[in-house]
C-alpha positions as CSV (number, residue, x, y, z in Angstrom):
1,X,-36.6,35.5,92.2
2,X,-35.5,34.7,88.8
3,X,-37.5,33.9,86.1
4,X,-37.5,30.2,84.8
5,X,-38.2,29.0,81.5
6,X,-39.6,25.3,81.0
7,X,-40.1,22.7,77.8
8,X,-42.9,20.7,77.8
9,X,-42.9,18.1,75.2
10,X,-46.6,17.5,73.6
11,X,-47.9,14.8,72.1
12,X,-48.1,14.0,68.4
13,X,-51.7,15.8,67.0
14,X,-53.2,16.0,63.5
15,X,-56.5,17.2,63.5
16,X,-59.0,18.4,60.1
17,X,-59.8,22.2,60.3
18,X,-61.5,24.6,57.8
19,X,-61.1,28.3,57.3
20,X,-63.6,30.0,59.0
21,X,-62.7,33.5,58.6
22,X,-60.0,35.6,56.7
23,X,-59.5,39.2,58.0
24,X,-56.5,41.6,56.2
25,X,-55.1,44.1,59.3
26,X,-52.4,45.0,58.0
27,X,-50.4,46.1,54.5
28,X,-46.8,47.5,54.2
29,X,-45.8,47.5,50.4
30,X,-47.0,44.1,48.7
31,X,-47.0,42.5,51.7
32,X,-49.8,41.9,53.8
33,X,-50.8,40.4,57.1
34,X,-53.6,38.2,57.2
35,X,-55.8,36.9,60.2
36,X,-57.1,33.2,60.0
37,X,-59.8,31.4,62.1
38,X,-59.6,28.1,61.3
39,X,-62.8,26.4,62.9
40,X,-63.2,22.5,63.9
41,X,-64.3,20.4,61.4
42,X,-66.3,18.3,63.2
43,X,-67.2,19.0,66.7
44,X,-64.3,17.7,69.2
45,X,-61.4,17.8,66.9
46,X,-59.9,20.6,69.0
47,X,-60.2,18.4,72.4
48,X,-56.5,18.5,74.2
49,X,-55.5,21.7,72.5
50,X,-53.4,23.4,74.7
51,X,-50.4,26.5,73.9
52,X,-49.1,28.1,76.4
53,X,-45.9,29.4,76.0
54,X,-45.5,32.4,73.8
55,X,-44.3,30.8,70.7
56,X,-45.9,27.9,70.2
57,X,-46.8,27.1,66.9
58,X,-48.5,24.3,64.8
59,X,-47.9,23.1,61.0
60,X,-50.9,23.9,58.3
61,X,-51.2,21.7,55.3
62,X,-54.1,22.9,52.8
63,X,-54.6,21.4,49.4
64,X,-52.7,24.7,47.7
65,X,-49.5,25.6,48.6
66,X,-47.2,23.9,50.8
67,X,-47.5,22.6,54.8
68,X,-46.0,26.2,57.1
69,X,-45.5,26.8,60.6
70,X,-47.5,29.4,62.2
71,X,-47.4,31.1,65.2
72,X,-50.8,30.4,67.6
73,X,-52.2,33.8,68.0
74,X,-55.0,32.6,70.0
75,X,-57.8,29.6,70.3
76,X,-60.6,28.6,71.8
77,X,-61.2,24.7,72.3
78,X,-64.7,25.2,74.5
79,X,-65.6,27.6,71.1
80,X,-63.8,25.1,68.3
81,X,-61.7,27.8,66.5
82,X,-58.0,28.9,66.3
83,X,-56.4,32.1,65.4
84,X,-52.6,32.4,62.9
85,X,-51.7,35.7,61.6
86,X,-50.2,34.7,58.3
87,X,-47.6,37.0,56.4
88,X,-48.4,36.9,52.7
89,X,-45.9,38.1,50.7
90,X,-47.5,40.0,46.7
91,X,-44.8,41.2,45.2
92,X,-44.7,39.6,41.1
93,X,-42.3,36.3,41.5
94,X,-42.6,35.4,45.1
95,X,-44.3,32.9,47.0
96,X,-47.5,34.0,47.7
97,X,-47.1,34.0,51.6
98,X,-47.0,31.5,54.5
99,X,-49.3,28.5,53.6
100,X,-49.4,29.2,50.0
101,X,-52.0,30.9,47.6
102,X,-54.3,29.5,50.5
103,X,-54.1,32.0,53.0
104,X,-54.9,34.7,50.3
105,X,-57.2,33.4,48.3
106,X,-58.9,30.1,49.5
107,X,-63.1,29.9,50.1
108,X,-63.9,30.3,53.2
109,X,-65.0,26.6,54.8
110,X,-61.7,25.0,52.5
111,X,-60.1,21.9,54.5
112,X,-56.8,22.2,55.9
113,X,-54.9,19.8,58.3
114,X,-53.1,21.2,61.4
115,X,-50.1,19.3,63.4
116,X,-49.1,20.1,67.0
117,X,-48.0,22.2,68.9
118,X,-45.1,19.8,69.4
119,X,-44.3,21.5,72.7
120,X,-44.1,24.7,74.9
121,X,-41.5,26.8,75.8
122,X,-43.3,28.6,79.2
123,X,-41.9,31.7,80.6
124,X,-42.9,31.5,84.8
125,X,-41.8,34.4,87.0
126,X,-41.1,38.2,86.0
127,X,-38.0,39.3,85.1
128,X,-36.8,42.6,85.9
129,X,-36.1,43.1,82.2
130,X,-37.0,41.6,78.9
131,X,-34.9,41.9,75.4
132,X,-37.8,40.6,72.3
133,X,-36.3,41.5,68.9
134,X,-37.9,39.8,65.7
135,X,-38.3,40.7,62.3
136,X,-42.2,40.3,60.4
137,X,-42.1,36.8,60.7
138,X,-41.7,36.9,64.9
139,X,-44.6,39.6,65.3
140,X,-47.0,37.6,66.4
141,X,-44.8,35.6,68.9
142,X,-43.8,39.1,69.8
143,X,-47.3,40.5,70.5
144,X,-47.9,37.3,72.6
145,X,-45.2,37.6,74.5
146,X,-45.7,41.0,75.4
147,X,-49.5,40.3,76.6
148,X,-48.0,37.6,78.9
149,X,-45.7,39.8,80.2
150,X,-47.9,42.4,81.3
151,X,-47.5,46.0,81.3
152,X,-45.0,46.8,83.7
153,X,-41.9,45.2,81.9
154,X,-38.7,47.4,81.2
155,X,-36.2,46.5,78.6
156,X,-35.8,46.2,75.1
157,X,-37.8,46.3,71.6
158,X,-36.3,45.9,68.5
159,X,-38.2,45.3,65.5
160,X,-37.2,44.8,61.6
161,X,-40.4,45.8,59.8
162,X,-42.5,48.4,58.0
163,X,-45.9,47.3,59.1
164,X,-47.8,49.5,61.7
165,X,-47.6,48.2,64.8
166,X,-51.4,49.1,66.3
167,X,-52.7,47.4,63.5
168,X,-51.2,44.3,64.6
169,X,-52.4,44.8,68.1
170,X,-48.6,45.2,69.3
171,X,-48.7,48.0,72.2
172,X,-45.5,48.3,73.6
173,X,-45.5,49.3,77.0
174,X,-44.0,52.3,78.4
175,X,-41.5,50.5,80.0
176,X,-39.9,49.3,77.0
177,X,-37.4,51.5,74.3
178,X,-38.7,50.4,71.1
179,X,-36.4,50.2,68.0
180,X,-38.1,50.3,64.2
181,X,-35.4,49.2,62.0
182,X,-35.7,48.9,58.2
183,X,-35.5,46.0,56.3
184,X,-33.3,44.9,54.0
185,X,-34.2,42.4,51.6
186,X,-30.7,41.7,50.6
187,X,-29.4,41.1,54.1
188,X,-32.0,40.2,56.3
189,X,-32.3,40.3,60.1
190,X,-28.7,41.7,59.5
191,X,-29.9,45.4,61.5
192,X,-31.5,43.3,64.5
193,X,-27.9,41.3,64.8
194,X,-26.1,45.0,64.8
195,X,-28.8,46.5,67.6
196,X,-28.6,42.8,69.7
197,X,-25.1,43.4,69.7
198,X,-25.5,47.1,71.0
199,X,-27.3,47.5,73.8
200,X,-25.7,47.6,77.0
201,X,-25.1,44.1,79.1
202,X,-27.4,43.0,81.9
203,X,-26.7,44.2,85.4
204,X,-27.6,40.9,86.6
205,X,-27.9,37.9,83.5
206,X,-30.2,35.8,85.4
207,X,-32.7,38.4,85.0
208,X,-32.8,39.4,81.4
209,X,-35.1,37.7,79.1
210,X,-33.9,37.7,75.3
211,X,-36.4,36.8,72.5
212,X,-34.8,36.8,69.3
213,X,-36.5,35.2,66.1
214,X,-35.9,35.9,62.5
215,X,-34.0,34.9,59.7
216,X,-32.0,31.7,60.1
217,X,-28.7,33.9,59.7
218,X,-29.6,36.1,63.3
219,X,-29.3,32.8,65.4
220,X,-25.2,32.5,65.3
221,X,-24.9,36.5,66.4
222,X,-27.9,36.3,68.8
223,X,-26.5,33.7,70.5
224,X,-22.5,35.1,70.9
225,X,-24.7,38.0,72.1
226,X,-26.0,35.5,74.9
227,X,-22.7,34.1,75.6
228,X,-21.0,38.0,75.6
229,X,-23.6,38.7,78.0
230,X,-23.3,35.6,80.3
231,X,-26.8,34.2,79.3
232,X,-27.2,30.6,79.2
233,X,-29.0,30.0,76.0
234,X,-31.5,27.8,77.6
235,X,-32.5,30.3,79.2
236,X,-33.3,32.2,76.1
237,X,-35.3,32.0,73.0
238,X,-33.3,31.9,69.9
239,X,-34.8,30.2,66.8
240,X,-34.3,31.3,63.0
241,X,-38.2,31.1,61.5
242,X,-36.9,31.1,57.9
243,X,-34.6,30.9,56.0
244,X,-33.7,33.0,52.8
């Protein structure tokens, strides 16, 4: 049977958080990713919490640095803590990463406030073959997706970074053909467009589940991809997480 995918609207959700726990797992160049537990700050404030689709992903605002969107890597509400593996860029002149100066540098127990998820995007079924290509900033929703899809999925990985993989806790299955394309900074998530547009079409559309998230410029070419292909986009998920 084909695979479905379903939107669930959620309703609006601020709650008050503190960093718990910062943990680096992973450097490639002046770039580094960086694991957050933010923790409850009061007992409760995590009541309703709920993300189940593969991308979901709630807004941070801490005192330094400005309100990001972050991917949910994982939470507990019983427990009162939830996971975001934050990209945090070092190079001299940037922006010091997703959530600001925060993510790096902030005292553990700081005050942050978290919004959402707004909604879910919920994958039921199993298709026969998946297509997930993202560049650093989709790696999470990447390594989520693949836990939810289990070990036995065929298809497609293509990925636009230079961080190590097992680091991040990404395993591809063996099921998979894995594609480690390099960056460039001057034309980003331009290489994932080219290897979208290059792998062969489905044999049957209704069974090919695409995942393609990067920079804002991939989501015109990833969806003529869809269209070439005979995928209706809503069946898809297509989304540019930033913009350069």
């Amino acid at each position: 049977m084909p695979y479905s995918l379903a939107r669930h609207p959620f309703p609006p959700a601020v709650r008050q958080v503190r960093l718990g726990a910062r943990t680096v797992l992973s450097v490639a160049g002046d770039d580094a990713y960086v694991r957050l537990r933010l923790v409850e700050a009061r007992p409760g404030e995590l009541a309703g919490f709920v993300a189940p689709g593969g991308g979901d992903h709630v807004r941070v605002e801490a005192v330094e640095g400005e309100p990001r969107t972050e991917t949910v890597v994982d939470h507990s509400v019983d427990d009162g803590w939830i996971d975001l593996d934050v990209l945090v860029h070092g190079e001299p002149g940037a922006e010091l990463g997703v959530i600001g100066a925060w993510a790096a540098q902030a005292p553990l127990g700081s005050p942050a406030v978290m919004a959402g998820p707004k909604g879910s995007v919920v994958l039921s079924g199993a298709p026969e073959e998946v297509v997930l290509a993202g560049d650093d900033s989709a790696l999470p929703a990447v390594r989520r997706y693949l836990r939810m899809l289990g070990p036995s999925i065929t298809g497609h990985l293509l990925l636009e970074t230079r961080f190590d993989l097992a680091s991040l806790g990404i395993e591809p299955p063996g099921g998979l053909r894995v594609s480690i394309l390099s960056p460039d900074p001057h034309r980003p998530s331009v290489a994932l467009a080219e290897a979208l547009a290059a792998l062969p079409a489905p044999t049957d559309p209704l069974e090919r589940f695409v995942f393609a998230c990067g920079e804002q410029s991939l989501v015109a070419p990833a969806r003529a991809v869809l269209a070439h292909w005979g995928i209706d986009v809503e069946r898809a998920v297509v989304k540019g997480y930033w913009k350069r």
